[in-house]
N, C-alpha and C positions, 0 to 999 in steps of 0.2 A: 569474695567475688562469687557470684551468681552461677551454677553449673549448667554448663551448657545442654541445650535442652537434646533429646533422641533423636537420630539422625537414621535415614533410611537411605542406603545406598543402591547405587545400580552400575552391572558392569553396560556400557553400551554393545560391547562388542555380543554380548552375549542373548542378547534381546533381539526380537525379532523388529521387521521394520513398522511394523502398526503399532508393538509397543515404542518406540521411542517416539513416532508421532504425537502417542497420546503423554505423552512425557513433556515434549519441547511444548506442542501448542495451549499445557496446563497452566506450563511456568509461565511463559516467554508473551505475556500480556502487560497492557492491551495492544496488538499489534494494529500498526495502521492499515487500510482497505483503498487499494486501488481498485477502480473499476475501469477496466483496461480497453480500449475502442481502436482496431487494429482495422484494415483492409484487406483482400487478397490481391492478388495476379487482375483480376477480373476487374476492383472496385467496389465486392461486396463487404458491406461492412459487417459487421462481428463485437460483441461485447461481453466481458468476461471479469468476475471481480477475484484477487487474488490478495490471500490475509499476508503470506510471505514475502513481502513489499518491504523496502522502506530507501531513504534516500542515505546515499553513502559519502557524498562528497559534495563541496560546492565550487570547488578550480579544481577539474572540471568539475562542471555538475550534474551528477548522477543519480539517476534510481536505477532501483535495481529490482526485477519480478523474480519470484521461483514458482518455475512452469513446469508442474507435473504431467507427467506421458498418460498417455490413455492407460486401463487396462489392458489393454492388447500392445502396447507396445508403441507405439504410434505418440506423433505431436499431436498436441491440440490443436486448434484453430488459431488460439494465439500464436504457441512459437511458429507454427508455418507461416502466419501472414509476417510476421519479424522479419523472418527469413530469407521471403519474397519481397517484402519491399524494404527492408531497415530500419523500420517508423514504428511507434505505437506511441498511444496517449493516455494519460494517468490522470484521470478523476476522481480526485478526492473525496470520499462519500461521505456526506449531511446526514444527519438525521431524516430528515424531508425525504431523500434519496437512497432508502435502508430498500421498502417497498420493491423498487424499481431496482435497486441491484440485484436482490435476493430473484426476483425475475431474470436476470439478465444470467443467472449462477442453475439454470436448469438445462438440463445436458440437452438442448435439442439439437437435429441433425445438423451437418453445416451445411449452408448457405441460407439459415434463417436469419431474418431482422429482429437481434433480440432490442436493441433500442425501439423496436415499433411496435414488439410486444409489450414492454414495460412503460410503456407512453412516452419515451423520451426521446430528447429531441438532438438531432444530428447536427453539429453546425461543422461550418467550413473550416478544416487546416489551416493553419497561415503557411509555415515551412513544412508539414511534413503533407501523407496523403489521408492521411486516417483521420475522422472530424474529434471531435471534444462535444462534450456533452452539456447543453444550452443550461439545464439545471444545477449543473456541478458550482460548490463554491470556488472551486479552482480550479485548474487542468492544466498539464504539461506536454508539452509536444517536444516527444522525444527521438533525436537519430540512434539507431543502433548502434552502438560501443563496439561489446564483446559479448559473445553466449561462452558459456560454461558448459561444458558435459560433465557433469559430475558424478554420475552414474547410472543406473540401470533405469530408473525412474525422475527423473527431472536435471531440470536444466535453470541457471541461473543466466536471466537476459541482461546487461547493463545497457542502459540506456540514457546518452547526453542529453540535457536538459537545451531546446534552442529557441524555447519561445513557453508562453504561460499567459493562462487566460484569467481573470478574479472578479469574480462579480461585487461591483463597485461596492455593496456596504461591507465587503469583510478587510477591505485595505484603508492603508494611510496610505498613500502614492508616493507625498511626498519623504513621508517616514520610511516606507517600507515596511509599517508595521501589519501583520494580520491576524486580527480580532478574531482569537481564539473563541467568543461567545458567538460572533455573525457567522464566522466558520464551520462549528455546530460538527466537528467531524464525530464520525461513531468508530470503534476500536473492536477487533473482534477478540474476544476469549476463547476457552479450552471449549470443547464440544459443537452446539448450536446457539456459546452464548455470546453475547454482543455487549457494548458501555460506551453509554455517552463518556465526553468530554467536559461535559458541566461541572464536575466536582473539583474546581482549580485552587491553586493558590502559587504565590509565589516564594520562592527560597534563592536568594542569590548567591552565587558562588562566594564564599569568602578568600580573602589575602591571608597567607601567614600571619599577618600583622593583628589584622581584625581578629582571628580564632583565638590570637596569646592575650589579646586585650580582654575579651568579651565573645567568648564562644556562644554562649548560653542566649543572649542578645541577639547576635549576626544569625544565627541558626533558628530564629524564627521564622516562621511562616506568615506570610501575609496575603 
């Protein structure tokens, strides 16, 4: 047997918190990219993309953001509009739509139109108050769940899935299926780096039965 290759350990507890950041977001790729489109108290809208996303359940069905505090202590703009209304919306970022997020991810003050700085375009809620974004290959319009306080710096939002938007060529309707090509999502990595979703293949789960017949076989990739 082959000896196991040099392993480099780490205590968590013992690391400070920028080093475990650059630890989890080195590994723990490619993470999915919500670009998050929330309201306030007011009406003014707000957009914001978050790589700590991903969806956790489907009865119910959930995503879930982790919403870092300001420096100073303080919510962002997202978890305070959450808060004040319950709603936010999850747009799934395109390739096409990297530009326009990465605009939308610049700290400007609040009460700025960052959809009107990145050119994109605002459409109307169905069920909640906060719009979805005209460009997105997808989008979910979500009720507030549960926030998480989980410590001194962020907060984990769950958010019920109660409506979803898809621009017609990345679904089957009648399947349900969506076309991971027309979908076109991008995935973020460790530092300022980013990956498409092009490089696909498929590997189905095997049965006990299939791995004892033909492991070798079943375990290919297509």
């Amino acid at each position: 047997m082959e000896a196991a290759p040099p392993v480099v350990t780490f205590d968590f507890a013992k690391l400070s918190p920028r080093e475990r950041y650059k630890l989890l977001i080195g590994a723990v790729v490619p993470r999915p990219i919500a670009l998050v489109t929330t309201v306030d108290a007011q009406g003014v809208v707000n957009a914001a993309p978050f790589s700590f996303f991903n969806c956790l359940s489907a009865d119910p069905a959930i995503l879930a953001l982790g919403v870092e505090y300001r420096p100073t202590g303080g919510q962002k703009d997202t978890g305070r509009n959450v808060r004040e209304t319950l709603a936010f919306t999850v747009n799934i970022v395109s390739d096409a739509l990297v530009e326009g997020m990465n605009i939308c991810a610049v700290p400007f003050e609040p009460g700025i139109d960052e959809l009107a700085r990145a050119g994109l375009t605002a459409m109307p809620g169905v069920k909640v108050p906060c719009p979805w974004i005209g460009q997105a290959p997808a989008a979910f319009e979500c009720r507030h769940h549960t926030t998480l306080g989980i410590g001194n710096s962020r907060e984990i939002i769950l958010g019920e899935v109660v409506y979803a938007h898809f621009r017609a060529d990345t679904i089957d309707a009648e399947k349900l299926y969506v076309d991971p090509a027309a979908l076109d999502a991008v995935g973020r990595m460790g530092g300022h780096g980013y990956a498409t979703t092009r490089d696909y293949f498929d590997l189905p789960t095997m049965s006990a039965a299939t791995w004892q017949s033909d492991p070798a076989a079943a375990n290919r990739r297509r």
